[in-house]
C-alpha positions as CSV (number, residue, x, y, z in Angstrom):
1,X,31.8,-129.4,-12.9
2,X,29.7,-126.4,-12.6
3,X,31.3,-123.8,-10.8
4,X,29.5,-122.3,-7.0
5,X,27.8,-119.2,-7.5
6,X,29.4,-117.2,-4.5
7,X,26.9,-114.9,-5.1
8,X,24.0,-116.8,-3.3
9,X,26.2,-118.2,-0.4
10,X,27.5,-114.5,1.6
11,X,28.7,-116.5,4.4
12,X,31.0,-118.4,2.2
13,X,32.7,-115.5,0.3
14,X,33.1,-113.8,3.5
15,X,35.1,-116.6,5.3
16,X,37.0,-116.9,1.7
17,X,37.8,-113.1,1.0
18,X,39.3,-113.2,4.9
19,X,41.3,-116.2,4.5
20,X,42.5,-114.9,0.6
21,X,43.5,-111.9,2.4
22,X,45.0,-113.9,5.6
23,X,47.2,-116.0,2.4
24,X,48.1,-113.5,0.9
25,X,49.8,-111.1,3.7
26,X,50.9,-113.4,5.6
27,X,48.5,-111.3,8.1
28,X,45.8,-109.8,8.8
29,X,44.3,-107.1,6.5
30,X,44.8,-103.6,8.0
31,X,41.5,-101.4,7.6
32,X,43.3,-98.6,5.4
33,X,42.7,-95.3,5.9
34,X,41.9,-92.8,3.2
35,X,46.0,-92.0,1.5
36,X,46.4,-88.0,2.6
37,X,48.3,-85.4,0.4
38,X,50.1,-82.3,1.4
39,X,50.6,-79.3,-0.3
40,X,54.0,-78.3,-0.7
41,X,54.4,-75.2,-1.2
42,X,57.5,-72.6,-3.6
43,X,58.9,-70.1,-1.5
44,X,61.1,-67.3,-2.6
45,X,63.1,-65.5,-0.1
46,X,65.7,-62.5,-0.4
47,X,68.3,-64.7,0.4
48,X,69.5,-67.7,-0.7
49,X,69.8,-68.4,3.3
50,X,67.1,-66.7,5.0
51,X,66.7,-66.1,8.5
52,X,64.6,-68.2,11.0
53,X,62.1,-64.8,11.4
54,X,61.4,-64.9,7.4
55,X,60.5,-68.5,7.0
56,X,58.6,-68.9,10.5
57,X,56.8,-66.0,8.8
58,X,56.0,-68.1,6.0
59,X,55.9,-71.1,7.4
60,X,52.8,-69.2,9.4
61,X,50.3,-69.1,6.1
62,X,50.7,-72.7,5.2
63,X,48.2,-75.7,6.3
64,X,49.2,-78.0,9.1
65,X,49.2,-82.2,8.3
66,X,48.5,-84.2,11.0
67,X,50.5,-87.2,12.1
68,X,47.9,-88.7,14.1
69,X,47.4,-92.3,12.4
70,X,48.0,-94.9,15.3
71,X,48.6,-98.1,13.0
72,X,49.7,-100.0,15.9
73,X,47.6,-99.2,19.4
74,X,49.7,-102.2,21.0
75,X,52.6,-100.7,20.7
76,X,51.9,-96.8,22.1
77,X,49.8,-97.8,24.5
78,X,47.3,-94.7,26.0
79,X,50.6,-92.2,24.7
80,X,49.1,-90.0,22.2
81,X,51.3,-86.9,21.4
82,X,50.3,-84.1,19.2
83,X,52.1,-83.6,16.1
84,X,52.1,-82.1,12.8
85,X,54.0,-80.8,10.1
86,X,54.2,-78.1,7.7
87,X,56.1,-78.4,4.3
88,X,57.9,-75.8,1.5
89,X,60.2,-75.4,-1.2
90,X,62.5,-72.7,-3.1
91,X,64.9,-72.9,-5.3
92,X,67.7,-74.5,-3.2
93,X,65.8,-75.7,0.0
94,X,63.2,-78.1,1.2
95,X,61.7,-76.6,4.3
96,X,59.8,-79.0,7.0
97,X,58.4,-78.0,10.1
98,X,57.4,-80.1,13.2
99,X,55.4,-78.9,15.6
100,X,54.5,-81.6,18.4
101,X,52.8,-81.1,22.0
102,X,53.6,-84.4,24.5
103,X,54.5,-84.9,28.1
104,X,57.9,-86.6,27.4
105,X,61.1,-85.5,25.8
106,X,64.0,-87.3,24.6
107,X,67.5,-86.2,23.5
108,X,70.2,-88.6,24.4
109,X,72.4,-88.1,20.9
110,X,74.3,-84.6,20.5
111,X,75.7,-85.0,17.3
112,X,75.0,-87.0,14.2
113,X,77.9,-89.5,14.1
114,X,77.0,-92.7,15.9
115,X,73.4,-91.2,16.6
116,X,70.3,-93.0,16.4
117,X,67.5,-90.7,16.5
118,X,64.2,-93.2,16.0
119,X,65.4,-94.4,19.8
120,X,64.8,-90.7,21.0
121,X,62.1,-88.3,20.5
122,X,62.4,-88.2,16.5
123,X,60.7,-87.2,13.4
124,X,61.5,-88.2,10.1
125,X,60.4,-87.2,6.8
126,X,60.5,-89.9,4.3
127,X,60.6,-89.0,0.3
128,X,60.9,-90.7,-3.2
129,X,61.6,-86.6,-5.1
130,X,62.2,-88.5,-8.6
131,X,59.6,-91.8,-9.4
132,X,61.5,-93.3,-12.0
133,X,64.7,-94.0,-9.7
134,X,62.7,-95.7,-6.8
135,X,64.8,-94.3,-4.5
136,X,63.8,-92.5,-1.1
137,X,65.0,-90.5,1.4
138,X,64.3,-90.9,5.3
139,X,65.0,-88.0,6.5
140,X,65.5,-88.6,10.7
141,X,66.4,-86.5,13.4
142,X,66.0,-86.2,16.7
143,X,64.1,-83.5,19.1
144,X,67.7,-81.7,19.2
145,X,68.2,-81.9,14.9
146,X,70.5,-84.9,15.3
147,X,70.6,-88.0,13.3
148,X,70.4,-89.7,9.9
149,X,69.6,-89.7,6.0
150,X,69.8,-92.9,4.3
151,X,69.2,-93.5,0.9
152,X,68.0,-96.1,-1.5
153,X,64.9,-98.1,-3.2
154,X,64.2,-100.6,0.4
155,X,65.1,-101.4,3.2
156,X,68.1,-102.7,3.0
157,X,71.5,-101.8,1.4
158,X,70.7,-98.7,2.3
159,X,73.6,-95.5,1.3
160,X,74.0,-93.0,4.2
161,X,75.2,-89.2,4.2
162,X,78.4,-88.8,5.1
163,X,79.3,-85.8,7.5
164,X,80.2,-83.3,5.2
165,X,76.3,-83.5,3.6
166,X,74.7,-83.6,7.1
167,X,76.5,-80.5,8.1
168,X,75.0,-78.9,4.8
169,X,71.2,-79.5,6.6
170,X,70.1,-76.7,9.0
171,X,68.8,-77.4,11.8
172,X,66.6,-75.3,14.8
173,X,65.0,-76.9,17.7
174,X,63.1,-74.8,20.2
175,X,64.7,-77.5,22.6
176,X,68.1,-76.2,21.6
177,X,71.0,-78.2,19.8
178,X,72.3,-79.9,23.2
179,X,71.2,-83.4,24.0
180,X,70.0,-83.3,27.7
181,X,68.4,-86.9,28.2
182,X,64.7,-87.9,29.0
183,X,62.2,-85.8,31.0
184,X,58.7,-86.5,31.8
185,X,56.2,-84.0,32.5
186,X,52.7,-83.8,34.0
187,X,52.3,-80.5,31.8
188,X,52.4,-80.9,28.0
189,X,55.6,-79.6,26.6
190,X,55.7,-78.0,22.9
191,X,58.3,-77.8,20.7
192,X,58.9,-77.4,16.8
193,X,61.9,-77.8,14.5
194,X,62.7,-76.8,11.3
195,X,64.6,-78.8,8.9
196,X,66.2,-77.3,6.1
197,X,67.6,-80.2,3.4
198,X,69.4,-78.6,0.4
199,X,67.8,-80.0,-2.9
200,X,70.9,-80.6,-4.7
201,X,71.3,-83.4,-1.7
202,X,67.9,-85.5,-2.9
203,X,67.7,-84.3,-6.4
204,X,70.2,-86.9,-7.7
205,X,71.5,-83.9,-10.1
206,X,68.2,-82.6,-11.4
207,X,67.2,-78.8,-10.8
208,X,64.9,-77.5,-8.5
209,X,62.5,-77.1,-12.6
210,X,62.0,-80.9,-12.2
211,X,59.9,-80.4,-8.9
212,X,57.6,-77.7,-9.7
213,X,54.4,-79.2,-10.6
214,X,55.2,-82.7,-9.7
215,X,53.3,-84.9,-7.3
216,X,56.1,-87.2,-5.5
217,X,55.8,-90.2,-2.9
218,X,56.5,-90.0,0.8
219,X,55.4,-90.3,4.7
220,X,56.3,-88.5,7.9
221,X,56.2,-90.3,11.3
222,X,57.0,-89.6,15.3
223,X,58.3,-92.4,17.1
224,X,60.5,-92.9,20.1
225,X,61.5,-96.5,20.4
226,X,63.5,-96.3,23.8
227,X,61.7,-93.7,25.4
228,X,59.8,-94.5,28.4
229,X,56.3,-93.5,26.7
230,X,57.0,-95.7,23.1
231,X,55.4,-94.5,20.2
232,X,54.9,-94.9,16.4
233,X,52.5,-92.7,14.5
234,X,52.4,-91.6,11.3
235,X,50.9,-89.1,8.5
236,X,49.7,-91.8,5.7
237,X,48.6,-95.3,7.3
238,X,51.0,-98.3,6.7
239,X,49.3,-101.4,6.5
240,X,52.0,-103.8,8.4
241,X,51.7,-106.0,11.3
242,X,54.4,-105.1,13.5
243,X,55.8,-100.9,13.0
244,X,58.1,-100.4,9.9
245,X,58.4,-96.8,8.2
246,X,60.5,-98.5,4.9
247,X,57.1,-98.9,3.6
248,X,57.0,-97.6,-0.1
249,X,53.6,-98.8,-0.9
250,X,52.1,-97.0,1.8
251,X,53.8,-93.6,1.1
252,X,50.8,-90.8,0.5
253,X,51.8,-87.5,-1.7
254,X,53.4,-84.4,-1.9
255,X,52.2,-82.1,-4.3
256,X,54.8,-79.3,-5.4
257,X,53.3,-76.0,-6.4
């Protein structure tokens, strides 16, 4: 038989690139935005444990990265925070920096043991620091610098830092270190935090050499899913149905100076 020339019948390979794509999702095709890369930048500071006044100093010259993509508008509603983060590198740090404006505030978790930070106000940094391995980090705490890193190549089966490794991440929250519950505001309320994550903790026992000049995998998101104004956005798109952050294939890139 002699095969349909799709090419003269548009309507037809229309309906059958939709229902190819329908097949072979399971849903329907997210429009994708364009994949976003941040510049991460080397630091070097007098210290191997600078103080807060040198690195907000630094942290002052660097571009900002949105985390504005709403992948799921049935899910946040007419919420639309303001956040964004900054991002850095020495020889024994990795440096983040949120900065987020939005008329609700959560902290219900005051330490990391038994916390569960994507419930409250929470950002999380997400990041694959060596390709070959698969494995990524989801870096998630809380508006307070409480919570989580898990480890692994998916989402499940997922390894988890013990205490003694959390304690090694510094923490500072304009909001303080206290939890202190929900609040709602009719006035926006700003805050930023800085996460400090040691590299030997994500390098799997590489030195800080292996980074400089690489281009590695990752995402950062805001979400809150028990606060009273739910929310899920993120830096790079994820292309999913329902909201789900374990997402390699939708990680953008951060490039390492």
């Amino acid at each position: 038989m002699k095969g349909i020339k799709l090419i003269k019948y548009p309507v037809l390979l229309c309906l059958m690139l939709s229902w190819t794509g329908f097949f072979a999702f399971g849903q329907k095709v997210h429009k994708m935005e364009k994949i976003k890369i941040a510049k991460v930048a080397y630091v070097a500071f007098e210290s191997d444990v600078p103080d807060m006044a040198a690195v907000e100093e630094r942290f002052a010259s660097l571009e900002s990265n949105n985390i504005d993509v709403v992948n799921w508008p049935d899910r946040n509603g007419s919420y639309s925070p303001e956040a964004s983060f900054k991002i850095m590198y020495s020889d024994n740090d990795l440096y983040i920096r949120y900065q987020v404006k939005e008329n609700e505030i959560c902290s219900t978790f005051g330490e990391d043991e038994g916390s569960k930070p994507w419930t409250d106000d929470c950002m999380e940094l997400f990041i694959a620091p060596i390709a070959e391995t698969g494995v990524y980090y989801n870096i998630e705490m809380n508006c307070t610098g409480h919570g989580i890193v898990g480890y692994g190549v998916g989402k499940k089966d997922r390894g988890h830092f013990d205490q003694v490794q959390m304690d090694c991440i510094r923490r500072f929250s304009t909001l303080g270190s206290e939890a202190f519950g929900d609040r709602v505001s009719k006035e926006p309320i700003c805050w930023s935090m800085i996460i400090v994550i040691p590299l030997d903790l994500i390098l799997q026992g590489r030195s800080v050499e292996y980074l400089k000049g690489q281009t590695v995998k990752g995402n950062v998101f805001k979400c809150g899913d028990d606060m009273q104004n739910r929310h899920y956005l993120t830096w790079n798109p994820v292309g999913t149905e329902r909201p789900d952050y374990h997402r390699p294939e939708f990680f953008g890139y951060f490039e390492f100076e």
